[in-house]
Structure formats: C-alpha cells, structure tokens
FIMAR-766419 format. One record per residue: residue in three letters; z, x, y of N, C-alpha, C in turn; residue number from 1. Coordinates in nm, 4 decimals. Layout:
<sites>
+------+----------+----------+----------+----------+----------+----------+----------+----------+----------+-----+
| code |       nw |       nu |       nv |      caw |      cau |      cav |       cw |       cu |       cv | pos |
+------+----------+----------+----------+----------+----------+----------+----------+----------+----------+-----+
|  Ala |        Z |        X |        Y |        Z |        X |        Y |        Z |        X |        Y | NUM |
...
+------+----------+----------+----------+----------+----------+----------+----------+----------+----------+-----+
</sites>
This chain:
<sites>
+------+----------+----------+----------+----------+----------+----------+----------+----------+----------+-----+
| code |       nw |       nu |       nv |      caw |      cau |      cav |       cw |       cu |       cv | pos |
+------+----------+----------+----------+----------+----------+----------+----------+----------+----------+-----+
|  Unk |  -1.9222 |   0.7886 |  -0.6469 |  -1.8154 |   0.7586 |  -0.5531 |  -1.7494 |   0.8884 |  -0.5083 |   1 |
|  Unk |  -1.7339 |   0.8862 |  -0.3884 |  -1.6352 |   1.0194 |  -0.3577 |  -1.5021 |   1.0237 |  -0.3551 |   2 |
|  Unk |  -1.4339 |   1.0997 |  -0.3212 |  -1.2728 |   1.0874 |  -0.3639 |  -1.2311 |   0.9637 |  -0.2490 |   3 |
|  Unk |  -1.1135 |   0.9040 |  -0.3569 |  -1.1105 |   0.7608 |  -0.2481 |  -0.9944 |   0.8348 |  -0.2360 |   4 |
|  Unk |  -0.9326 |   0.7512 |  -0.1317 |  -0.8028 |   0.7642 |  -0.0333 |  -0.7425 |   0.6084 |  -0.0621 |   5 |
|  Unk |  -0.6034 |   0.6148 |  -0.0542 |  -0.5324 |   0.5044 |  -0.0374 |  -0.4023 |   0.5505 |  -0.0150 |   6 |
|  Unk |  -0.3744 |   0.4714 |   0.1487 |  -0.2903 |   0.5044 |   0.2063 |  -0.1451 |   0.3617 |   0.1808 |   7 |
|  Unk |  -0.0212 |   0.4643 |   0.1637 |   0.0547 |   0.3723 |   0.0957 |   0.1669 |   0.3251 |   0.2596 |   8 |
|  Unk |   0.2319 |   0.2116 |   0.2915 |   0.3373 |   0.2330 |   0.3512 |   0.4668 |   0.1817 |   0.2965 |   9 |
|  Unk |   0.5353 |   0.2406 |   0.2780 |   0.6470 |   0.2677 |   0.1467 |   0.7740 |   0.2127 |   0.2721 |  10 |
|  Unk |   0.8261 |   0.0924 |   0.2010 |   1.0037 |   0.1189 |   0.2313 |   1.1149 |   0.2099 |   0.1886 |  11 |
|  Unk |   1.1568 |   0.2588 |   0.2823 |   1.2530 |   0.3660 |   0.2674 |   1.3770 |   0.3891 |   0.1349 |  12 |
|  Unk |   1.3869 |   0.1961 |   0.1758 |   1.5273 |   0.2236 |   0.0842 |   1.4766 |   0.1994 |  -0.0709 |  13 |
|  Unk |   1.3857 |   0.0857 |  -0.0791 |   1.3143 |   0.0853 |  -0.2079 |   1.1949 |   0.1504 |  -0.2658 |  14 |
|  Unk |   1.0473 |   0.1287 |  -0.2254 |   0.9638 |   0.1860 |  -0.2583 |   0.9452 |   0.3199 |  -0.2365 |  15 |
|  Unk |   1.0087 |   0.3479 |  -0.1392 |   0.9698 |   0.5198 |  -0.1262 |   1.0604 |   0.5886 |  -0.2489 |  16 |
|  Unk |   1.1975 |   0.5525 |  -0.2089 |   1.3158 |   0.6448 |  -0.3170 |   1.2487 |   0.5973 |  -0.4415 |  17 |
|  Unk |   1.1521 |   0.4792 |  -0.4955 |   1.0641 |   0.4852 |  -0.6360 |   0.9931 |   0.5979 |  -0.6607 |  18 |
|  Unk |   0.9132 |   0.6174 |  -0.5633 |   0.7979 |   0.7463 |  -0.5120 |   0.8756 |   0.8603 |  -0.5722 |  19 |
|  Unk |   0.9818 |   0.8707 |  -0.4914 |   1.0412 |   0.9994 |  -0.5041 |   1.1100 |   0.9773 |  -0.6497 |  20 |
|  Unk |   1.1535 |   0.9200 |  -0.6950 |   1.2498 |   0.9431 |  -0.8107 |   1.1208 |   0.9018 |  -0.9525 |  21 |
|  Unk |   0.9993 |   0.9206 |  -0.8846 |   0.8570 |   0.9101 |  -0.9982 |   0.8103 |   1.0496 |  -0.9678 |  22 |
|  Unk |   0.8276 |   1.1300 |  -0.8556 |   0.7975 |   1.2622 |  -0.8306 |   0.8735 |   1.3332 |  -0.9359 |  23 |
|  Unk |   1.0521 |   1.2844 |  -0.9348 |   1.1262 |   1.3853 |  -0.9481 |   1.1198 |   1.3510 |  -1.1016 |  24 |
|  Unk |   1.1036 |   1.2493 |  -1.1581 |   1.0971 |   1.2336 |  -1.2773 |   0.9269 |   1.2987 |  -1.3811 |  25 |
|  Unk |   0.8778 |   1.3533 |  -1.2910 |   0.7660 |   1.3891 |  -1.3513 |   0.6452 |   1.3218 |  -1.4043 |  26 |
|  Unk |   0.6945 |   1.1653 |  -1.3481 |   0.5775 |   1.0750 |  -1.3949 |   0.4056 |   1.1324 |  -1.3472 |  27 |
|  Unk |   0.3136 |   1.0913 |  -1.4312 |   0.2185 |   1.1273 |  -1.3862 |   0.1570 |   0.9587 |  -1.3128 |  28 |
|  Unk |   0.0656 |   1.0161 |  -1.2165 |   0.0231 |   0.9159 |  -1.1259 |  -0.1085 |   0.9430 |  -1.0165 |  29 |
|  Unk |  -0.2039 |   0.8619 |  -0.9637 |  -0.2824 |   0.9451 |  -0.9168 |  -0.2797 |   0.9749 |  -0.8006 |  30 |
|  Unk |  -0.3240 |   1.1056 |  -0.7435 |  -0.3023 |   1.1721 |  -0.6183 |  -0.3025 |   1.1709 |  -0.5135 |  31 |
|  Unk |  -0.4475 |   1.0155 |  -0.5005 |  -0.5315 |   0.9594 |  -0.4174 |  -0.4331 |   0.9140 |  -0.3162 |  32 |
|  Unk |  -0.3242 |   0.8565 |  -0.3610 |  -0.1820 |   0.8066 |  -0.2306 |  -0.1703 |   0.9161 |  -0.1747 |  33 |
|  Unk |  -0.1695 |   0.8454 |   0.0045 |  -0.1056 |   0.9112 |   0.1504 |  -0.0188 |   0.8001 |   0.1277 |  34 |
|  Unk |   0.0958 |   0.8407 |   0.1640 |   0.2302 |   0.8162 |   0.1490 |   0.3119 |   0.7691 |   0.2860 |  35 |
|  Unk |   0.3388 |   0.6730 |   0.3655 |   0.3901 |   0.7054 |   0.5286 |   0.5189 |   0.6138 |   0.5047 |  36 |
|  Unk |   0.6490 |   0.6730 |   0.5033 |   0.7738 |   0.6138 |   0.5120 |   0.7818 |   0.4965 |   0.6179 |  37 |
|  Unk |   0.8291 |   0.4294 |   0.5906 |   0.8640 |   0.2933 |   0.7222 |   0.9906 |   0.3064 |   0.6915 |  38 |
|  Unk |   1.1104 |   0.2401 |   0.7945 |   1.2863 |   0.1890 |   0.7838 |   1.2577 |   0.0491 |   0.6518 |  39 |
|  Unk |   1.1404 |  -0.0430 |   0.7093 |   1.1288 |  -0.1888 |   0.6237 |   1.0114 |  -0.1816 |   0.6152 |  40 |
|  Unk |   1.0097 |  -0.2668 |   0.5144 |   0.8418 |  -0.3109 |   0.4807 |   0.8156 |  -0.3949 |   0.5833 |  41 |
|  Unk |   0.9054 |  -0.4961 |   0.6424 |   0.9034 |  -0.5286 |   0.7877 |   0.8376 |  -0.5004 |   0.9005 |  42 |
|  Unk |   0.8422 |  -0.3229 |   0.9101 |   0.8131 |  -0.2683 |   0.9967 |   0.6005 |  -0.2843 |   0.9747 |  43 |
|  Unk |   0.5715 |  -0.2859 |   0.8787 |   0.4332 |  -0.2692 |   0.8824 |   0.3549 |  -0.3850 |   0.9463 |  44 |
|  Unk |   0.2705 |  -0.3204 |   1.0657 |   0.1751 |  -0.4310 |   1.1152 |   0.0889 |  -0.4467 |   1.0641 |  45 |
|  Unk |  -0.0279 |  -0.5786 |   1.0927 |  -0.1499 |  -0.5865 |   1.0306 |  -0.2240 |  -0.4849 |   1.0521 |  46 |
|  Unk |  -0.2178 |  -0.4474 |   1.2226 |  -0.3003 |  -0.3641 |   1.3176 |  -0.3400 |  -0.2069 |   1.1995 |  47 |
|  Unk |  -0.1878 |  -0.2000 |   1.1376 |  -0.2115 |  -0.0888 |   1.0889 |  -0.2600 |  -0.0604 |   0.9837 |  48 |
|  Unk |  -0.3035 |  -0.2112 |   0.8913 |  -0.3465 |  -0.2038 |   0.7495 |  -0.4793 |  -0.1963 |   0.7752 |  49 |
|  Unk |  -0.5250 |  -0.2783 |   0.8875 |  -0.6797 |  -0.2955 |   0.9147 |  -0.7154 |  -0.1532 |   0.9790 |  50 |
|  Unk |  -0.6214 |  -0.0530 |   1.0505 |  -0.6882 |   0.0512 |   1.1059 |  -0.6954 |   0.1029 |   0.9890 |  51 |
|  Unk |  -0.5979 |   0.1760 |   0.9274 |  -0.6360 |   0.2554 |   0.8359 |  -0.8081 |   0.2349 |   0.7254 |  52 |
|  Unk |  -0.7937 |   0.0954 |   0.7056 |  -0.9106 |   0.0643 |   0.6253 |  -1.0417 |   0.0915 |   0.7171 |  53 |
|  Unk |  -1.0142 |   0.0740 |   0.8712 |  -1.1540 |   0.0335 |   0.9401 |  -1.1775 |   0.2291 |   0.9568 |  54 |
|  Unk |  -1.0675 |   0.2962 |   0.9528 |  -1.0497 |   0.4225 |   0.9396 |  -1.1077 |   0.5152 |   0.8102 |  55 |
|  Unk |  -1.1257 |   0.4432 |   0.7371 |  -1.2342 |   0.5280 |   0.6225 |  -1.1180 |   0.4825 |   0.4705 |  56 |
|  Unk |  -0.9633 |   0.4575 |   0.4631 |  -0.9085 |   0.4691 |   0.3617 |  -0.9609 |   0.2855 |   0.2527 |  57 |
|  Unk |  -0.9761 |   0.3370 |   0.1467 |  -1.0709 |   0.2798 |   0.0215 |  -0.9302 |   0.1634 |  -0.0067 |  58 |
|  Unk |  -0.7674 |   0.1956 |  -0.0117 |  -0.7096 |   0.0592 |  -0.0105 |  -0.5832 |   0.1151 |   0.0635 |  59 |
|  Unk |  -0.5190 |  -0.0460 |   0.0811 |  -0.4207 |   0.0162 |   0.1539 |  -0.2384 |  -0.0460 |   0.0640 |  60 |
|  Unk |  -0.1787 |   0.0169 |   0.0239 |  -0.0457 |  -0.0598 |  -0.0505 |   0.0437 |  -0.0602 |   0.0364 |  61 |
|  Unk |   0.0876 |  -0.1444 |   0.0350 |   0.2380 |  -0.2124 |   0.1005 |   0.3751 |  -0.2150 |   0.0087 |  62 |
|  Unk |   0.4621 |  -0.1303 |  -0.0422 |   0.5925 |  -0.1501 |  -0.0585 |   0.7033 |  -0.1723 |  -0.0473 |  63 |
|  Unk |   0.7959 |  -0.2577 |  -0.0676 |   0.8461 |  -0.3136 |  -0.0093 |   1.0048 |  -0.3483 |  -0.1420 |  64 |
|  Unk |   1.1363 |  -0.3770 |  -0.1485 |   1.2334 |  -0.4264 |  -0.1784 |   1.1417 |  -0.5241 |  -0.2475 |  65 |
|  Unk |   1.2393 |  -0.5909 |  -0.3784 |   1.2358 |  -0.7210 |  -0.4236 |   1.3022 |  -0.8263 |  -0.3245 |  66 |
|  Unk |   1.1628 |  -0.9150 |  -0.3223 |   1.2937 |  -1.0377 |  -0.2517 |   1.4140 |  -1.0526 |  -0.2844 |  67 |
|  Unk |   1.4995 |  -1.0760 |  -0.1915 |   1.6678 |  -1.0726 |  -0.1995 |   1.7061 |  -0.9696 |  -0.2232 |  68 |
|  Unk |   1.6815 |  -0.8650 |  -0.1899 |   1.7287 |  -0.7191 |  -0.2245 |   1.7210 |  -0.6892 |  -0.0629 |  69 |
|  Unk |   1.6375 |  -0.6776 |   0.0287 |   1.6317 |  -0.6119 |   0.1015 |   1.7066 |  -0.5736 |   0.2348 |  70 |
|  Unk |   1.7429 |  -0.3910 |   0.2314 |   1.8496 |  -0.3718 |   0.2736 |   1.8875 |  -0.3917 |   0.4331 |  71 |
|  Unk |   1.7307 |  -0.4861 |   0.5184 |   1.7793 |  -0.5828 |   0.5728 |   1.7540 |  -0.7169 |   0.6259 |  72 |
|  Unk |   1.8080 |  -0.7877 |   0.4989 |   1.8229 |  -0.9164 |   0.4494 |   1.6519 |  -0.9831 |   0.4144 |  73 |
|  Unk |   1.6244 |  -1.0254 |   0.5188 |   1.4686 |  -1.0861 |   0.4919 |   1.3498 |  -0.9831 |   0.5822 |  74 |
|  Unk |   1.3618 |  -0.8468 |   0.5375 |   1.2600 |  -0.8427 |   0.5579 |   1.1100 |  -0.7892 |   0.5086 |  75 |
|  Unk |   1.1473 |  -0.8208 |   0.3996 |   1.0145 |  -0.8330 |   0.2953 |   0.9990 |  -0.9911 |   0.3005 |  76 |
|  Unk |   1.0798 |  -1.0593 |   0.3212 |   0.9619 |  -1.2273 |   0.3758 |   0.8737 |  -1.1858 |   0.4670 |  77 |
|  Unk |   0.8941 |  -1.1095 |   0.6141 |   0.8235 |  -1.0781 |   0.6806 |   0.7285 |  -0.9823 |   0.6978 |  78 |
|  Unk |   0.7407 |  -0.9227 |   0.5800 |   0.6340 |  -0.8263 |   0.5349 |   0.4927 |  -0.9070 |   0.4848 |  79 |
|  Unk |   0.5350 |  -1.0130 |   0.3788 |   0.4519 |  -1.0588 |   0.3209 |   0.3409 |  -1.1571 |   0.3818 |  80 |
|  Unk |   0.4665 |  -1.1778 |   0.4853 |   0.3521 |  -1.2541 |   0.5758 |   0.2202 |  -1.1752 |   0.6583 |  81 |
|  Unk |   0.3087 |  -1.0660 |   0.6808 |   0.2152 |  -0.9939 |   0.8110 |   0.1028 |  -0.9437 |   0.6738 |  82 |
|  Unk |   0.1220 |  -0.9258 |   0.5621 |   0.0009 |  -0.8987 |   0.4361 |  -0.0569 |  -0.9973 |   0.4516 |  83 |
|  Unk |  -0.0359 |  -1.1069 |   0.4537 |  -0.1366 |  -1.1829 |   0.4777 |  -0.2082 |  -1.2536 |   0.5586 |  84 |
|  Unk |  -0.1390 |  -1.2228 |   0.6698 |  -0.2152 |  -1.2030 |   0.7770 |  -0.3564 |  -1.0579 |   0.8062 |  85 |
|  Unk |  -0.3097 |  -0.9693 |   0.7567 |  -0.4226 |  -0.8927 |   0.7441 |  -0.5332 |  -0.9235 |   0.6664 |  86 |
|  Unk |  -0.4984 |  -0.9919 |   0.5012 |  -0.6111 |  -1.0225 |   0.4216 |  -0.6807 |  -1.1281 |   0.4738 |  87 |
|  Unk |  -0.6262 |  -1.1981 |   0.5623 |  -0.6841 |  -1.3022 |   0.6396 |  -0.8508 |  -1.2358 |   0.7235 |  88 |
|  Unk |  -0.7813 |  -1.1618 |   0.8323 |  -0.8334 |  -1.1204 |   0.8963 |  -0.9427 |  -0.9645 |   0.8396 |  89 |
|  Unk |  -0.8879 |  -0.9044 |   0.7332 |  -0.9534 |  -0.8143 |   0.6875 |  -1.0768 |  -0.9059 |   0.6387 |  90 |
|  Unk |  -1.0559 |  -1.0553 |   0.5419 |  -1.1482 |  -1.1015 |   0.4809 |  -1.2241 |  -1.1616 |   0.5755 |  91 |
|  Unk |  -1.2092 |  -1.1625 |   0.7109 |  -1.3043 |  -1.2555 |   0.8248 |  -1.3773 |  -1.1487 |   0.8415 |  92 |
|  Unk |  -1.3669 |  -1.0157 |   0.8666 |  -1.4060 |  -0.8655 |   0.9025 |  -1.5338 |  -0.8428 |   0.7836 |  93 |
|  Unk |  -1.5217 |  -0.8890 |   0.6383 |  -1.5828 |  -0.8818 |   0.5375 |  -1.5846 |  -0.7611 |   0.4484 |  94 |
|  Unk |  -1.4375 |  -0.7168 |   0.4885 |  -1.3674 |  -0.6559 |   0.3836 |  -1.2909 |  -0.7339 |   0.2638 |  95 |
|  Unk |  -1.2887 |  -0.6947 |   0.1671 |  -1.2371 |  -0.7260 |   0.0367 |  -1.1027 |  -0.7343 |   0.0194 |  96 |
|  Unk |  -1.0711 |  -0.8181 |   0.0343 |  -0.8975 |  -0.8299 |   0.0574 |  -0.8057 |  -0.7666 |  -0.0737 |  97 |
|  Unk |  -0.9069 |  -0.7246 |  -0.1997 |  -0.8476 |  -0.6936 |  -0.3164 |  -0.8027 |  -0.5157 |  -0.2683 |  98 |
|  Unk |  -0.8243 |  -0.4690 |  -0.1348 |  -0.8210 |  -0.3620 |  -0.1587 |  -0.6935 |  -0.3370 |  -0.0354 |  99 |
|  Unk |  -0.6027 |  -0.4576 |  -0.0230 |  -0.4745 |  -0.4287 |   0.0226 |  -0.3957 |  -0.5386 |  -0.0949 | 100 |
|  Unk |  -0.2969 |  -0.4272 |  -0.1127 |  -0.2115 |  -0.4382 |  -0.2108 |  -0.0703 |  -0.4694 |  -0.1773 | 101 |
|  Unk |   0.0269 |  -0.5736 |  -0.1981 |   0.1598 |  -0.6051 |  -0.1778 |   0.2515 |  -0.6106 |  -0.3023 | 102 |
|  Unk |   0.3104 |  -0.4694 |  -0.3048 |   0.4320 |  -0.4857 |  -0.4157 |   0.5685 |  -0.4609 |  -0.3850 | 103 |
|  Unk |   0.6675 |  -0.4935 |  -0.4935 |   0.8084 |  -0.5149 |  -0.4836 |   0.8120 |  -0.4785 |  -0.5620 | 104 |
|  Unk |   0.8864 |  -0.2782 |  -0.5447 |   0.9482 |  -0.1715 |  -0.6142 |   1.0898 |  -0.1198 |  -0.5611 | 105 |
|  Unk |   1.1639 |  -0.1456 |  -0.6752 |   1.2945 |  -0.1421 |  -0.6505 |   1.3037 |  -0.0067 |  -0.6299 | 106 |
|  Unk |   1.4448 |   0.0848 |  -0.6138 |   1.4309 |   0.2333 |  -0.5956 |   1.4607 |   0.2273 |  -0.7263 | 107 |
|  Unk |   1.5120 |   0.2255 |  -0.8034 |   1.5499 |   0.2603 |  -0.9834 |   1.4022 |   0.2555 |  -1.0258 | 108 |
|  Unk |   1.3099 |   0.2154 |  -0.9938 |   1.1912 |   0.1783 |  -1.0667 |   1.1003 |   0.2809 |  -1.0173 | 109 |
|  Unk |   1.1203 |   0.4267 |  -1.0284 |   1.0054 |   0.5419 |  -1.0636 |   0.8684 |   0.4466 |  -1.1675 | 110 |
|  Unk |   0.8940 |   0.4335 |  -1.3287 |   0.7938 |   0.4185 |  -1.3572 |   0.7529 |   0.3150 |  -1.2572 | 111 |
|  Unk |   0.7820 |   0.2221 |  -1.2234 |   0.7106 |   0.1369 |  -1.1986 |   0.6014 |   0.1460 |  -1.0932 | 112 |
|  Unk |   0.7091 |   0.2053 |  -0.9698 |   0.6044 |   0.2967 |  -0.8458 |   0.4558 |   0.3746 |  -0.9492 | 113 |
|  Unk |   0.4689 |   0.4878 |  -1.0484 |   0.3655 |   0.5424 |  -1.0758 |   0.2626 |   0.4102 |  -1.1364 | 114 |
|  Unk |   0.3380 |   0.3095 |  -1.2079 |   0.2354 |   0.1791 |  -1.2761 |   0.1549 |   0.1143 |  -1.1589 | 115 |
|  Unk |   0.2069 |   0.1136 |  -1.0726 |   0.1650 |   0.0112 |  -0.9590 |   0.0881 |   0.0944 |  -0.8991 | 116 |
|  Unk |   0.0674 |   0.2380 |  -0.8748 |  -0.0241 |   0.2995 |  -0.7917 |  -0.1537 |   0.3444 |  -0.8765 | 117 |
|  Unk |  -0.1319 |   0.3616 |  -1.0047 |  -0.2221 |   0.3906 |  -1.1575 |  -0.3569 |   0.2475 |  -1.1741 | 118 |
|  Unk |  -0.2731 |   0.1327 |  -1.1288 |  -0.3563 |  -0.0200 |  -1.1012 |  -0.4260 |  -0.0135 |  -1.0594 | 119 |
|  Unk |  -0.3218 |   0.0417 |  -0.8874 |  -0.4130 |  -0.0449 |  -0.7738 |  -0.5341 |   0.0982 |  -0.7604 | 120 |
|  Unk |  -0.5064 |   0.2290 |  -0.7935 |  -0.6014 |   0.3272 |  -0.7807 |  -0.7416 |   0.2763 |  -0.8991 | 121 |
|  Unk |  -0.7082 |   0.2113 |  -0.9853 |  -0.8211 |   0.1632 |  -1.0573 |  -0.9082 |   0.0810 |  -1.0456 | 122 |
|  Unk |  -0.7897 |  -0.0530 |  -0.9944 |  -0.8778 |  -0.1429 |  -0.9009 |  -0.9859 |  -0.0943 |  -0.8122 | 123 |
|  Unk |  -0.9228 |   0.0300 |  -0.7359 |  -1.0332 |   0.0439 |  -0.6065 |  -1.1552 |   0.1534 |  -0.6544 | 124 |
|  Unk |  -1.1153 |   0.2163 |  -0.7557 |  -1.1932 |   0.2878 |  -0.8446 |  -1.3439 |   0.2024 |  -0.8841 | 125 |
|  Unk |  -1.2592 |   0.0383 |  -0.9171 |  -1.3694 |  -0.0644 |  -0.9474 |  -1.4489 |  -0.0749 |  -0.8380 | 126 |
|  Unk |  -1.3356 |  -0.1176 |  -0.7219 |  -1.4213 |  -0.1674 |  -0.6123 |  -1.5830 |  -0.0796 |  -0.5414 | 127 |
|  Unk |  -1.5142 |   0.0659 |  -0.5766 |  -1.5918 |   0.1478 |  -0.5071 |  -1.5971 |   0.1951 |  -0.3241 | 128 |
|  Unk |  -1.6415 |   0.2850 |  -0.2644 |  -1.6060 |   0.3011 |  -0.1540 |  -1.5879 |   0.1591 |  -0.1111 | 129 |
|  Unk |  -1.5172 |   0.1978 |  -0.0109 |  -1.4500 |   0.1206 |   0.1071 |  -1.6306 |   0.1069 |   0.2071 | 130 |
|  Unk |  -1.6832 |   0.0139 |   0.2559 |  -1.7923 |   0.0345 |   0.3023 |  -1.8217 |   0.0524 |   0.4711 | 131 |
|  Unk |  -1.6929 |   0.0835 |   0.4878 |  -1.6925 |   0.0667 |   0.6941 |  -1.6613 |   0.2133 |   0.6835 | 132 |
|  Unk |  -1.6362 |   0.2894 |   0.5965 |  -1.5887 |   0.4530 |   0.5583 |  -1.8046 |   0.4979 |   0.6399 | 133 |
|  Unk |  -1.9008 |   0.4646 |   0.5825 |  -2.0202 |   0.4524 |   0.6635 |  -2.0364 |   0.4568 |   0.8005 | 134 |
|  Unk |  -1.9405 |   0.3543 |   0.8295 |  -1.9464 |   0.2990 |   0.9801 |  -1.8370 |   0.3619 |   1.0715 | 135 |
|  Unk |  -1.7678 |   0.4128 |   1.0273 |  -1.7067 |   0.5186 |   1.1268 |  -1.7237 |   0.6084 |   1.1857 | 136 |
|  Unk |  -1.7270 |   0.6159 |   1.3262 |  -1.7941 |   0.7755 |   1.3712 |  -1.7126 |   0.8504 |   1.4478 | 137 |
|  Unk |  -1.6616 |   0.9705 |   1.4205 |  -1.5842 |   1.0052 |   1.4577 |  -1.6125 |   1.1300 |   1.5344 | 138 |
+------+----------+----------+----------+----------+----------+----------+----------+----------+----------+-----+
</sites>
C-alpha cells in the first residue's frame, strides 16, 4: 500500500480546537490527516466528500460538535444528513462507504480527536488503497 491520505473537514468550534488542543497537548496520532477548517460541520457538502475521494484521498472524516452542542444550534443534524447522503451515493459509485467517517468531537476532547483519527487511519489501513486513486488522471 502506499502512503494513504485522509482528508479531514473539521468544525471550527469543536473538532478542529480538538485537533489543535491534541497538537498542543502532544498527543501522538497519525500524520496521514489533511486537515480543512469549515465555520460548521454544516458547511460540508457531499460534492466535497465524493471529490476528494474520486480525487485520489483513501478516507474522508467529517467532524463535527456533539449533538446539542452546536455553536449553531442544529447544525450537525445537517451535517449528518448530507454524510449520508454521500455514503449513499459514494456506495452507488462502488466506493466503500466505510471509508467516510462521521464523528462528534467536542473541543475539550484532544485525546479523543487523536483516538478517532488512530481508528479511522486503521480502518483504511484495512481497507487498503482507495481504488479510483488508479482512475484518476491528472
């Protein structure tokens, strides 16, 4: 397998300040995360989970507030939907839907950000390349 990629899109107020306060805390974690700030987990389209994947990256994570936390109001309901709307459509495509990931990381929760990226980097470790990473020509 060659070095996989997994591109993360992190909420600002929760999952990212995890990121960062797992940076600043020295947690170890693996490297393989591209990292792209959003305002909400809200903000993430399908368009963009499926490009990145149809784009060569091996998985893609979604972070996001705990339900009822989010700093605005519901929009990690609407995150979760548009996740599954992609695994929908990623799995019609005959991609592996195990290789987009939806979690709820509070900002206090450094370890947890490094636990959750340590997983899902193993998971895809299992999965093995991403197989449209082939089919891209760039």
């Amino acid at each position: 397998m060659n070095d996989i990629k997994i591109v993360a899109f992190l909420c600002n107020w929760c999952t990212y300040t995890a990121a960062d306060l797992a940076g600043t805390s020295r947690l170890k974690y693996e490297p393989e995360v591209r990292i792209i700030r959003l305002m909400c987990s809200s903000r993430i389209d399908p368009v963009f989970i499926l490009k990145a994947l149809m784009d060569g990256a091996d998985g893609v994570l979604v972070g996001g507030c705990a339900p009822g936390d989010c700093h605005y109001s519901k929009g990690n309901y609407y995150a979760r939907r548009k996740v599954a709307v992609a695994k929908t459509i990623a799995e019609s495509m005959g991609i592996n839907t195990e290789r987009i990931r939806l979690s709820w990381i509070p900002a206090s929760e450094g370890p947890l950000f490094a636990e959750v990226v340590n997983e899902f980097t193993e998971k895809i470790k299992e999965l093995g390349d991403n197989p449209t990473k082939n089919e891209v020509y760039l």
